[in-house]
C-alpha positions in Angstrom: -99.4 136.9 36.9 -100.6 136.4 40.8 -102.0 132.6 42.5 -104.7 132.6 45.3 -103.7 129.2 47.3 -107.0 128.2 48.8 -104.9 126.4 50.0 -76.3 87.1 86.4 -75.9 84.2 88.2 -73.3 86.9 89.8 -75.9 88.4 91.8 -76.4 85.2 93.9 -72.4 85.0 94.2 -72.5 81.8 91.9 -69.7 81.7 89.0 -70.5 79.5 86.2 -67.7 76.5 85.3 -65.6 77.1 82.5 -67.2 74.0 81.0 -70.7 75.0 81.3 -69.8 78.7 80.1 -67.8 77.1 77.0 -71.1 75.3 76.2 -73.0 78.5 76.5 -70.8 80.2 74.2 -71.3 77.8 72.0 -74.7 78.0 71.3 -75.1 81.8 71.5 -76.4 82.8 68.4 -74.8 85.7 66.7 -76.3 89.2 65.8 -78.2 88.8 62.7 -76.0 91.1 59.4 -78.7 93.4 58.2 -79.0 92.8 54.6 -77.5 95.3 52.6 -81.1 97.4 50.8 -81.8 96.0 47.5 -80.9 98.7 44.8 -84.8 98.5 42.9 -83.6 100.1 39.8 -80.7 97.2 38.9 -82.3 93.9 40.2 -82.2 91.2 37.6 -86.1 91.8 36.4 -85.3 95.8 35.7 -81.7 94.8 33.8 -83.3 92.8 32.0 -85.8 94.8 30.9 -83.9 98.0 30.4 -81.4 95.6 28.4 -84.1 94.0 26.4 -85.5 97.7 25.1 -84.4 100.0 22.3 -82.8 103.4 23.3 -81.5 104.3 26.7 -83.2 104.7 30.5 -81.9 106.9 33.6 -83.8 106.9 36.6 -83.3 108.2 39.9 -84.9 106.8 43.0 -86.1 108.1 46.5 -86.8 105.9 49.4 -88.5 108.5 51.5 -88.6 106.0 54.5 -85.0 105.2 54.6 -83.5 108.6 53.1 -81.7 106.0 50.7 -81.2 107.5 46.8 -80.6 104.8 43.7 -79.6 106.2 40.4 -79.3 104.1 37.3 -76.9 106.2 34.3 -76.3 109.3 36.0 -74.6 110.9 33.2 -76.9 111.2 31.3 -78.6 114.2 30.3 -82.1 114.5 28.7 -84.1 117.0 27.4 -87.1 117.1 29.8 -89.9 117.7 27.6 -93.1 118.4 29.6 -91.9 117.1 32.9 -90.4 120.6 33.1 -94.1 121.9 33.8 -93.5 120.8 37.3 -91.0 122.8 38.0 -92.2 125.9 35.9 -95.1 125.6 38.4 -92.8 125.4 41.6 -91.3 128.6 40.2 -93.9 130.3 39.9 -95.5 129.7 43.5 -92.2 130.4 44.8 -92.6 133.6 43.1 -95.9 134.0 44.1 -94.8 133.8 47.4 -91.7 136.2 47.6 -94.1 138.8 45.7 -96.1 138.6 48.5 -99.0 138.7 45.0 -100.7 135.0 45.2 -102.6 134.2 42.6 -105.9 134.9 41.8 -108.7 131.8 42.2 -109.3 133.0 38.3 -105.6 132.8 37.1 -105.3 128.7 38.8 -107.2 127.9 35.1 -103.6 128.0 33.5 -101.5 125.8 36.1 -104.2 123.7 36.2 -104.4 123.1 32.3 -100.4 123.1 32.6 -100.5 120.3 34.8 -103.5 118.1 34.2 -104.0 117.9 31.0 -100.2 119.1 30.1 -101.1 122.2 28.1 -98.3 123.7 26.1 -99.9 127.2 25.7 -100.8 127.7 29.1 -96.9 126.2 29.9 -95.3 128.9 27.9 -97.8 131.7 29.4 -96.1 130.7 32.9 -93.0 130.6 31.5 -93.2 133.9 30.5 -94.8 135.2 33.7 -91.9 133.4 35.6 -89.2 135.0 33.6 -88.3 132.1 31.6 -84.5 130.7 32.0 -83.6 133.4 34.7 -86.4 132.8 36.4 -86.3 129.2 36.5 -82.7 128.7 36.4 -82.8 130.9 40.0 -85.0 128.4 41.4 -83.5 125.4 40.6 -80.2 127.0 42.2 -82.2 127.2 45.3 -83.6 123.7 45.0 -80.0 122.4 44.5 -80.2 121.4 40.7 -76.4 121.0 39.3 -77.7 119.3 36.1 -80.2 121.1 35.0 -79.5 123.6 31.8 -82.5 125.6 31.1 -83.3 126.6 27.3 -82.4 130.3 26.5 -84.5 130.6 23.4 -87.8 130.5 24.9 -88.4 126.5 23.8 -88.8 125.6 27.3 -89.4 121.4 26.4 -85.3 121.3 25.3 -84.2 122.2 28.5 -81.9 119.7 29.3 -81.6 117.8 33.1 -81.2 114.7 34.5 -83.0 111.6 36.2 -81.7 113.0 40.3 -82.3 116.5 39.4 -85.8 115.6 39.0 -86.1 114.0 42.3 -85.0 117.5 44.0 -87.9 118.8 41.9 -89.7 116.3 43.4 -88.2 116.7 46.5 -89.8 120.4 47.5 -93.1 119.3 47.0 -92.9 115.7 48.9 -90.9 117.0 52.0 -90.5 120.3 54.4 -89.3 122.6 51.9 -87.9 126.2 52.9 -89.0 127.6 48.8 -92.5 126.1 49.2 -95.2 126.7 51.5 -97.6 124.0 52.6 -100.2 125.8 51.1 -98.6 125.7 47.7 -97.1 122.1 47.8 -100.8 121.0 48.3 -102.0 123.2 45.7 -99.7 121.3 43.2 -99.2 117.9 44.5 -103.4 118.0 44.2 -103.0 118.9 40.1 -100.5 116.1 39.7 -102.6 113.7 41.8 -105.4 114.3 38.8 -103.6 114.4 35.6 -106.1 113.8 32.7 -106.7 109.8 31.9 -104.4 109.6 28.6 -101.6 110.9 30.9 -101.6 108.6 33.8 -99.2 106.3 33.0 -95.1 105.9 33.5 -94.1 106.4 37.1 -97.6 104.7 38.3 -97.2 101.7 36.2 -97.8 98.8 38.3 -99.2 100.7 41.1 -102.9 99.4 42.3 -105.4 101.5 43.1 -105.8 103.4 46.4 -101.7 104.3 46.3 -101.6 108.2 45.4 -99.7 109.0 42.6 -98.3 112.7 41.9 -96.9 112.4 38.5 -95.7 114.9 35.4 -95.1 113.2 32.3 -93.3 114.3 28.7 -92.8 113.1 25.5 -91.5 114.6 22.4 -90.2 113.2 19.3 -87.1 114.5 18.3 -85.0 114.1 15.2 -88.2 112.4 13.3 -91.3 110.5 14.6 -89.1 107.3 15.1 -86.7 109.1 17.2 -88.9 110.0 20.7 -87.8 110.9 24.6 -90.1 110.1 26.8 -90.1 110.7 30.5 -92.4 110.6 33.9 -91.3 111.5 37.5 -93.8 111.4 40.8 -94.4 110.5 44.4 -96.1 107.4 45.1 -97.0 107.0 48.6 -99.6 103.9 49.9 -99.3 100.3 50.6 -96.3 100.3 52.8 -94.4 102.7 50.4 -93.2 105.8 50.4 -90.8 107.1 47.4 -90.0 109.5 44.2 -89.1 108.5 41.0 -87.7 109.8 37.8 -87.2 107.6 34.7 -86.2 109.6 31.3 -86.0 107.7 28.4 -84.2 108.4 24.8 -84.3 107.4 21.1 -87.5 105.5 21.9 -89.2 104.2 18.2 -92.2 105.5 19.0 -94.3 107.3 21.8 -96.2 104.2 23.1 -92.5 102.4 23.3 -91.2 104.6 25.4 -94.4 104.6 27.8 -94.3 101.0 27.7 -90.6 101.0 28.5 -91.4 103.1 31.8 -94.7 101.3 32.7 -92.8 98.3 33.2 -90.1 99.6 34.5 -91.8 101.2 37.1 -93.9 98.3 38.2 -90.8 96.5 38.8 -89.6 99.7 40.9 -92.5 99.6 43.3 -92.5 95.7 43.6 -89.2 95.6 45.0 -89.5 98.8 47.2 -92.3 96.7 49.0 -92.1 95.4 52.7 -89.9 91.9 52.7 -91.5 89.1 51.5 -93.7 90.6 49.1 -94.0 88.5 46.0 -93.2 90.6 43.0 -95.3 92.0 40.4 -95.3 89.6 37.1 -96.3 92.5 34.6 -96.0 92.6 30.6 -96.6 95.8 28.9 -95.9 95.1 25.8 -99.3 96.4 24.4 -99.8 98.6 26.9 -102.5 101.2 26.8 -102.1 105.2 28.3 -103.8 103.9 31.3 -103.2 103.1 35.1 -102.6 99.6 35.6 -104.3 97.9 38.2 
């Protein structure tokens, strides 16, 4: 396949008394200690949330504005389910532009369906087109995965990875990348900015409207339909913030549990990544719907 990116007193000679210098010295205030950054994925509110929940979270957080990286259980390994559509679509327009053979306006159907509305045929089509685990597993190298184990056997959803991997996924499209073009990091970030309705949760949870939200989400159960991972990564950039995050959840009783275990989780997230002083979110999602919250 090919993708068409439309894309002193001293200087009067006066010396101060030893008395009246003691005094000064006295009452000089001291540098003020810059507070060490709050960690936003292990304040109280998000332990206690993560603690309160059935199965297990990792996450991985960017502060694009300070450079500064969080990670909560960085051992773990998940399998990635659809959030590996992202990075079958980086592939691909990496690909693309190697080949020098972009693709064509007709052929953005497929990404598009891959992305928006999460499309499993259209994901294994590029995965096909891209070479599957060779082709993926060459990019990734180049991105600077070490975590990442793509699936050999063509079931691209089991690929296994972890919560900081994602954020280098994340990474190429949300910074100057040397694998991505401009053209092609606006192509994408502009399908994950407009993911269908039932898919806009996780990674925006919490976030009000007007703060752009580039999210991939996935969700798959796995040893029966009580047994679920559940995952969302994405840039959120707007009202004084500017950051990527990955949460990947396991062993979740049910799909909804596991998007209302990274709906909260992620409100908390952006509260705390806010400028000083700003009064945290008080959120419950404990019946939460597939929808943005306001």
């Amino acid at each position: 396949m090919i993708v068409a990116l439309v894309v002193t007193d001293g200087a009067h000679g006066h010396s101060k008394s030893a008395t009246t210098a003691g005094k000064a010295s006295a009452h000089r205030k001291h540098p003020a200690v810059a507070k060490a950054p709050v960690d936003p994925l292990t304040t109280t509110d998000a332990k206690n949330w993560v603690a309160s929940r059935s199965g297990q979270v990792s996450a991985a957080v960017e502060n694009l504005k300070t450079g500064q990286e969080w990670l909560l259980d960085p051992n773990a390994r998940d399998q990635t389910a659809s959030i590996i559509k992202a990075d079958i679509l980086e592939t691909l327009l990496y690909q693309a532009e190697q080949s020098g053979q972009p693709i064509t306006s007709v052929e953005t159907s497929v990404p598009q369906g891959m992305i928006e509305a999460s499309d499993n045929d259209d994901a294994t089509s590029l995965w096909d087109t891209i070479n599957g685990a060779s082709g993926i597993s060459q990019y990734n190298t180049l991105a600077g995965l070490t975590q990442t184990t793509p699936n050999t056997q063509g079931f691209w959803g089991e690929t296994l990875t972890s919560a900081a991997d994602q954020i280098k996924i994340l990474r190429q499209l949300a910074q100057p990348s040397k694998l991505l073009t401009p053209a092609a990091q606006a192509y994408q970030l502009g399908l994950m900015e407009n993911v269908d309705l039932d898919e806009n949760w996780g990674v925006s949870g919490g976030v009000p409207q007007g703060v752009t939200v580039a999210l991939k989400n996935g969700w798959v159960p796995l040893t029966s339909n009580t047994d679920w991972e559940v995952n969302s990564i994405g840039w959120i950039k707007g009202d004084s913030r500017d950051y990527l995050l990955a949460v990947l959840t396991d062993n979740d009783p049910s799909e909804q549990y596991g998007i209302n275990t990274i709906n909260k989780f992620a409100a908390d997230v952006y509260a705390n990544l806010g400028p000083a002083g700003t009064k945290p979110l008080s959120i419950t999602y404990g019946s939460a719907t597939n929808t943005r919250q306001p």
